[in-house]
C-alpha positions as CSV (number, residue, x, y, z in Angstrom):
1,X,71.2,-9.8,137.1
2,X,71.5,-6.5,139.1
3,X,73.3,-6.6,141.6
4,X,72.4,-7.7,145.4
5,X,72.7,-6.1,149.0
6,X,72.4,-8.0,152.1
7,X,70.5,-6.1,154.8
8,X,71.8,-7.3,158.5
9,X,69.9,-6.0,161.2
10,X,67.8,-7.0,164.0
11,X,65.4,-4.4,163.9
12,X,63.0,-5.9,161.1
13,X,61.6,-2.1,160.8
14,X,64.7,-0.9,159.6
15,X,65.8,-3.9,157.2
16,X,62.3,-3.2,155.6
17,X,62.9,0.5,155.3
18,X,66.4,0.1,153.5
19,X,64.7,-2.5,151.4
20,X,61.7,0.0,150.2
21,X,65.1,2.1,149.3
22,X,67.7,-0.4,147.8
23,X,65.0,-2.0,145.9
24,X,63.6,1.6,144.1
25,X,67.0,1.7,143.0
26,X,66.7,-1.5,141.2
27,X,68.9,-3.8,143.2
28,X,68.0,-7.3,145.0
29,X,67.9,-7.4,148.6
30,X,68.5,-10.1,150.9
31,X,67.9,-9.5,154.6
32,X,69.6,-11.4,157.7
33,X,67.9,-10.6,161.1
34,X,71.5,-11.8,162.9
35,X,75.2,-11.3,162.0
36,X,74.9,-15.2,162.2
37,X,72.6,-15.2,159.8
38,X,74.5,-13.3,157.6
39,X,77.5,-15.4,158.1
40,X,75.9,-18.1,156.5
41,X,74.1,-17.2,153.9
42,X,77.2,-15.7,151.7
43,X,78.2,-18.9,149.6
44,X,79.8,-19.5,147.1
45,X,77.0,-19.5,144.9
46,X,75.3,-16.3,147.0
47,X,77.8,-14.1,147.1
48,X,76.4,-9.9,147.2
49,X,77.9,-7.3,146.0
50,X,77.9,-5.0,149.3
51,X,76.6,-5.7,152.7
52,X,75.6,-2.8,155.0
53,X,75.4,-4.5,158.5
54,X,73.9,-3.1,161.4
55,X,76.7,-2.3,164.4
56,X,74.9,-3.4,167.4
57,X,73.2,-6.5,167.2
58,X,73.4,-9.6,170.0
59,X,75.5,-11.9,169.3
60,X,77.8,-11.7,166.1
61,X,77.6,-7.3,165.6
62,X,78.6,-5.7,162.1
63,X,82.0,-5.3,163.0
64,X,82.4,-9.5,163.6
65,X,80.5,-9.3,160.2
66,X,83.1,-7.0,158.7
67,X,85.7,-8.7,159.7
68,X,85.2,-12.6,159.4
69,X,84.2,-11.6,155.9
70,X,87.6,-9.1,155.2
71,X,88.6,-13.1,155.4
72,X,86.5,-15.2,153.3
73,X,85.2,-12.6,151.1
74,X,87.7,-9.6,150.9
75,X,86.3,-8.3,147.6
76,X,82.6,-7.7,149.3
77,X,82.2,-4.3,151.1
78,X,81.3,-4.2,154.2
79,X,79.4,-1.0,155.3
80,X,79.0,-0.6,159.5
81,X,76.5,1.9,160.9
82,X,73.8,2.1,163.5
83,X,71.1,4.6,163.8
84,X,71.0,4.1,167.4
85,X,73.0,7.1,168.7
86,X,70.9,9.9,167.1
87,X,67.6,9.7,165.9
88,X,64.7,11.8,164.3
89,X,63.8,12.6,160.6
90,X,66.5,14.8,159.6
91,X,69.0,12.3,160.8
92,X,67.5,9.4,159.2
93,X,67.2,11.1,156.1
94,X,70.6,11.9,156.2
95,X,71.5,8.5,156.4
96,X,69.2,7.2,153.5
97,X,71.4,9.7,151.4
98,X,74.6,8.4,152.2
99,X,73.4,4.8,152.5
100,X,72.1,5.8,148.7
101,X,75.8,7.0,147.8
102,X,77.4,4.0,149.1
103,X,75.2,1.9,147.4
104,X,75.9,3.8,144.1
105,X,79.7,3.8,144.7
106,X,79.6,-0.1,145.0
107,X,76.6,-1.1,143.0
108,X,76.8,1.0,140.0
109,X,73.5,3.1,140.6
110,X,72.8,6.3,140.3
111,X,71.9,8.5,143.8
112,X,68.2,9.2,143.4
């Protein structure tokens, strides 16, 4: 089974762009629109192999995320990062290409 990302963010444009890119690489996506969301849908049974949660989110942000899972789940990376501060192509490409590194780093893919 290859291994599986979950996508928390509450910007539905966004989880859908990472998906378009997580999935070319051939890994399974789920996506949580809340950090509460995301909370409960790692289970024992569901657990992914990285999670790359958005930073600013209402209720439960990434960092809550990160760290009620450093508990549960300390073998599951957590990545932080918001595109909110700066914006524009060049920026979010940038991020796509390290988003693509950590991914590879944790996943076992190969940076496109």
């Amino acid at each position: 089974m290859s291994p599986t990302v979950l996508v928390v963010d509450d910007d539905s444009d966004f989880r859908a762009l990472v998906r378009l890119r997580l999935e070319a690489l051939g890994l399974r996506v789920v996506e949580a629109e809340t950090g509460r969301d995301a909370l409960l849908s790692v289970t024992p049974d569901e657990v992914p192999d990285l999670i790359i949660a958005d930073l600013w989110m209402p209720g439960i942000d990434g960092r809550e995320v990160r760290d009620h899972l450093s508990f549960t789940h300390p073998e599951v990376p957590v990545c932080v990062w918001s595109s909110l501060p700066r914006t524009g192509p060049d920026v979010e490409a940038k991020g796509l290409e390290s988003l693509s590194r950590i991914v590879a780093r944790h996943c076992g893919t190969g940076t496109p």
